[in-house]
C-alpha positions as CSV (number, residue, x, y, z in Angstrom):
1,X,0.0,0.0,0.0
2,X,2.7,2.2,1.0
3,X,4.5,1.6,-2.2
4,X,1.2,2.7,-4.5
5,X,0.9,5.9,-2.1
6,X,4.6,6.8,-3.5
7,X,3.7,6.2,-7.0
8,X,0.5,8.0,-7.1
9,X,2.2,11.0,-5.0
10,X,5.2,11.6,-7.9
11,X,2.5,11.1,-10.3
12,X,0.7,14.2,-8.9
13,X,3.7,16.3,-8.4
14,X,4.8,15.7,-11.9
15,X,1.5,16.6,-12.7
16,X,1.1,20.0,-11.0
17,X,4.5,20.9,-12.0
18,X,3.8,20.2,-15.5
19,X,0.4,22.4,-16.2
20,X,1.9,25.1,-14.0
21,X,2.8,28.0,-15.1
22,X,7.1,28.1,-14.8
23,X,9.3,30.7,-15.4
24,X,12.8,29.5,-17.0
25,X,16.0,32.3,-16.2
26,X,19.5,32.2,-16.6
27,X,22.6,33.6,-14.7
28,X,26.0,33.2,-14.3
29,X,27.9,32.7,-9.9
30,X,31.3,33.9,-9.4
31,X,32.6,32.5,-6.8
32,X,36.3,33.3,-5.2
33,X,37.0,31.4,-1.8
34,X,40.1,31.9,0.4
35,X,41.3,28.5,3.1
36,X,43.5,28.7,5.5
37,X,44.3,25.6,7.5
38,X,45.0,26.4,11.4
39,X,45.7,22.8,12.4
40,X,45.2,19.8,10.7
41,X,41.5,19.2,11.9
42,X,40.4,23.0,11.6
43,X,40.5,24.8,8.5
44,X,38.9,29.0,7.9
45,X,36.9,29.3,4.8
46,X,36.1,32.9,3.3
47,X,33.7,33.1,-0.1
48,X,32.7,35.9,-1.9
49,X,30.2,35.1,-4.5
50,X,28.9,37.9,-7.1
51,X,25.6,36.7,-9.3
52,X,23.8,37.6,-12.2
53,X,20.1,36.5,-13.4
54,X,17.9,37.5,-16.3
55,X,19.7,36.2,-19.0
56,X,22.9,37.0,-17.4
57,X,21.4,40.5,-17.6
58,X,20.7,42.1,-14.0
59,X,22.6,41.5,-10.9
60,X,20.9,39.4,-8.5
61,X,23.1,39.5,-5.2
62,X,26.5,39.6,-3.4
63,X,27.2,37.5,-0.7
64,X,30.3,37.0,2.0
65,X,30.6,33.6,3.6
66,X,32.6,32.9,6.9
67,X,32.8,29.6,7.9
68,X,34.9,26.9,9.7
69,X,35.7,23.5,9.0
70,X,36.2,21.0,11.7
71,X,37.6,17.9,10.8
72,X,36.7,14.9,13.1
73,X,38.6,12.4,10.9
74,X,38.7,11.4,6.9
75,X,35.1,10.5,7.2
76,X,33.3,13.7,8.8
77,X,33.5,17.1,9.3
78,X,31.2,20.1,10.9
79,X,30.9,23.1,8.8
80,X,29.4,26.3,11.2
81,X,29.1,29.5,9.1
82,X,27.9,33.2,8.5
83,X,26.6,34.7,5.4
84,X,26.2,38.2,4.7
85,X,23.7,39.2,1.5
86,X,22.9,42.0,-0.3
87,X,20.1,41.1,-2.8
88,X,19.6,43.3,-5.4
89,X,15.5,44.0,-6.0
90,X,13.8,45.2,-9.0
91,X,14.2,48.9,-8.1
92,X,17.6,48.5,-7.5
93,X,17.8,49.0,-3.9
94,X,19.3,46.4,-1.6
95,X,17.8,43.8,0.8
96,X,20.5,42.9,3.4
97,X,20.1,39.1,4.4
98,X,21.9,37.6,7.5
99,X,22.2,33.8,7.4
100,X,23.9,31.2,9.5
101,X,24.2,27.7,8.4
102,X,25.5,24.3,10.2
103,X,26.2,21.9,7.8
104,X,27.5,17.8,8.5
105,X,29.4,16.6,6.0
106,X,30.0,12.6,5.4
107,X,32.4,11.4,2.9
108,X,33.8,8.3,1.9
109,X,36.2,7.2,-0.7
110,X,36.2,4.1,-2.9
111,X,39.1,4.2,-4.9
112,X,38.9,6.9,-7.2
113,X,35.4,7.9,-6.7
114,X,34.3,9.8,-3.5
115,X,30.8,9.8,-2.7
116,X,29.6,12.5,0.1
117,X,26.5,13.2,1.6
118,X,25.9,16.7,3.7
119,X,23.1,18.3,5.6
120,X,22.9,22.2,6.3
121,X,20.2,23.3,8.3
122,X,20.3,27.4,7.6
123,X,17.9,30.0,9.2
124,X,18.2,33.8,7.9
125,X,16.8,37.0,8.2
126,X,16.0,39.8,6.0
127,X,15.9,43.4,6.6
128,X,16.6,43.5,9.9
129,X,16.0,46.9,10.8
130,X,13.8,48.1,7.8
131,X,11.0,45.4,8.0
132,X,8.9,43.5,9.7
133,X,10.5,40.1,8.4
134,X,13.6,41.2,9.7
135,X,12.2,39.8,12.8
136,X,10.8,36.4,10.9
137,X,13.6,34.0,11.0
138,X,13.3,31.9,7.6
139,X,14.5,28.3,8.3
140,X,15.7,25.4,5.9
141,X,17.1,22.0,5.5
142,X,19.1,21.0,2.7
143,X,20.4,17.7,1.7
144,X,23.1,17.3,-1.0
145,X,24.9,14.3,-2.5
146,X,27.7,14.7,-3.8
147,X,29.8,12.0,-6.6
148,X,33.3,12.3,-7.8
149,X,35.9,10.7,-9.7
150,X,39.5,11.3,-9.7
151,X,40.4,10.9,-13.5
152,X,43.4,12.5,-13.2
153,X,45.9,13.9,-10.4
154,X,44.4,17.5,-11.6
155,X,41.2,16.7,-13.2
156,X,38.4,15.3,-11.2
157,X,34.2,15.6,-12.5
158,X,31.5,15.6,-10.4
159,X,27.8,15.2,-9.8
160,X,25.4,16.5,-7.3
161,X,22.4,16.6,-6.4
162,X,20.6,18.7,-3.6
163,X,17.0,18.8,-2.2
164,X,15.7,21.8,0.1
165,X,13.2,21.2,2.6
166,X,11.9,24.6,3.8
167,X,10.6,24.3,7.5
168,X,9.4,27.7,7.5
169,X,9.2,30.8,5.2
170,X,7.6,34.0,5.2
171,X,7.9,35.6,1.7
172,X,4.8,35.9,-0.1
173,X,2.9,32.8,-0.2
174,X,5.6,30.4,1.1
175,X,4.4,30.4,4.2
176,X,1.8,28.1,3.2
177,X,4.5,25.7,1.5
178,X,6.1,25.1,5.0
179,X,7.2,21.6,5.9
180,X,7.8,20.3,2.7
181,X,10.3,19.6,-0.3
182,X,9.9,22.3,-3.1
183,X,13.5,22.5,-4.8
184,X,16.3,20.4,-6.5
185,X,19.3,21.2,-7.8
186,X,21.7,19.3,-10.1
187,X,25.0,20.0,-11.0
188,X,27.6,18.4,-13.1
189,X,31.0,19.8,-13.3
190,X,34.4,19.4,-12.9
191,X,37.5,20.7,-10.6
192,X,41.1,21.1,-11.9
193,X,43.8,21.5,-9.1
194,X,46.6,23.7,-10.6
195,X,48.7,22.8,-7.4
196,X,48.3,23.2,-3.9
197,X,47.5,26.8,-3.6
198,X,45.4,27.5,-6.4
199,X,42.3,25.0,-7.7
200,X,39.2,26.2,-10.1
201,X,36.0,24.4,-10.8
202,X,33.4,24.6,-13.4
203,X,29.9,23.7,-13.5
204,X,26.5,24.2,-14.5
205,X,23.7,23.9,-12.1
206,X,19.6,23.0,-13.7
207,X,17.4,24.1,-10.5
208,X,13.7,23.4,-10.5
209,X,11.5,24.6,-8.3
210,X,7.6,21.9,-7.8
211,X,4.5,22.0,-5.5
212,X,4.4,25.7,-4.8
213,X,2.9,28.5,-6.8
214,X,5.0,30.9,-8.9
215,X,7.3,27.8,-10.4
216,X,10.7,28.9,-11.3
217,X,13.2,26.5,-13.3
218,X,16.8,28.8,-13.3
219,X,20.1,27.3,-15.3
220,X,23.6,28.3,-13.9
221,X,26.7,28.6,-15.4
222,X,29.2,28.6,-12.3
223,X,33.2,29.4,-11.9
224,X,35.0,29.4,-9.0
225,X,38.7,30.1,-8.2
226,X,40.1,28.5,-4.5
227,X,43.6,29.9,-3.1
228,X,44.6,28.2,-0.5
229,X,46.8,30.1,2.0
């Protein structure tokens, strides 16, 4: 019985997704990300991402990331972090966004492929000071899964895939969305170490938005430059 409930479920997602009305963008994420190891368990992370949407036409947001790695051994790691946002809205002013996020990464290597699995909880704010969401914490979960394979000492493609499950929201409509999956993202891409200081990776990201109103389906082209310190 329980296997029939699945099946019809999908079916009816697939469904609603597919006479909906969804908007398709595109963009382009920068990302440039500074590590510094401290000791050989914890390791400083700094990102600074810069995005485009609209056809790679409008700038969509700015974001710094602080986070730290700590290493418990080769299989798992805790990943604590602070984001700071500016979001760019259609009259060009800015929406400041606060998030912090605690992610648990697993990862485990079978000889040239390494599969990992991590799970961020996030909860952010917008606004703070300026609206009345400022004081409406936004909470998620996100799950991502993570493939790669080493095909060279440089080279090494991946695949991921992530769902969001959004505990609770408060923009627009989404608050009637709450406790449920609405997103998914996959990537495929590929890093190439140039030695042990500097690293880039390319990817493109498909992310599809199902079971909420206002459907938006957005593909990414993604570059990212790593200098290790």
């Amino acid at each position: 019985m329980k296997k029939y409930c699945i099946i019809i479920t999908s079916f009816l997602l697939i469904s609603l997704q597919t006479f909906a009305q969804v908007e398709k963008d595109a963009g382009l994420w920068t990302t440039f990300t500074l590590q510094k190891k401290v000791t050989k368990q914890i390791q400083l992370v700094v990102d600074q991402e810069f995005r485009l949407r609209e056809n790679f036409q409008r700038i969509n947001l700015f974001y710094t990331n602080i986070g730290v790695d700590f290493k418990f051994n080769k299989y798992f790691k805790l990943s604590p972090s602070y984001r700071a946002i500016q979001k760019m809205r259609l009259n060009t002013t800015l929406s400041y966004r606060h998030r912090l996020s605690l992610d648990a990464t697993l990862k485990k290597k079978f000889n040239k492929v390494t599969l990992a699995e991590r799970i961020r909880y996030q909860i952010e704010v917008q606004d703070v000071l300026t609206s009345v969401k400022g004081k409406l914490p936004e909470q998620f979960l996100r799950f991502k899964t993570d493939v790669k394979y080493a095909l060279t000492d440089k080279i090494t493609p991946f695949v991921s895939c992530e769902l969001r499950y959004q505990i609770r929201s408060w923009r627009g409509d989404d608050m009637f969305y709450n406790n449920g999956f609405h997103r998914v993202r996959n990537i495929i891409g590929v890093d190439y170490e140039l030695n042990y200081k500097h690293s880039f990776t390319v990817y493109y990201l498909i992310q599809n938005e199902f079971a909420i109103s206002n459907l938006e389906n957005i593909y990414i082209v993604g570059l990212a430059y790593t200098f290790s310190l």
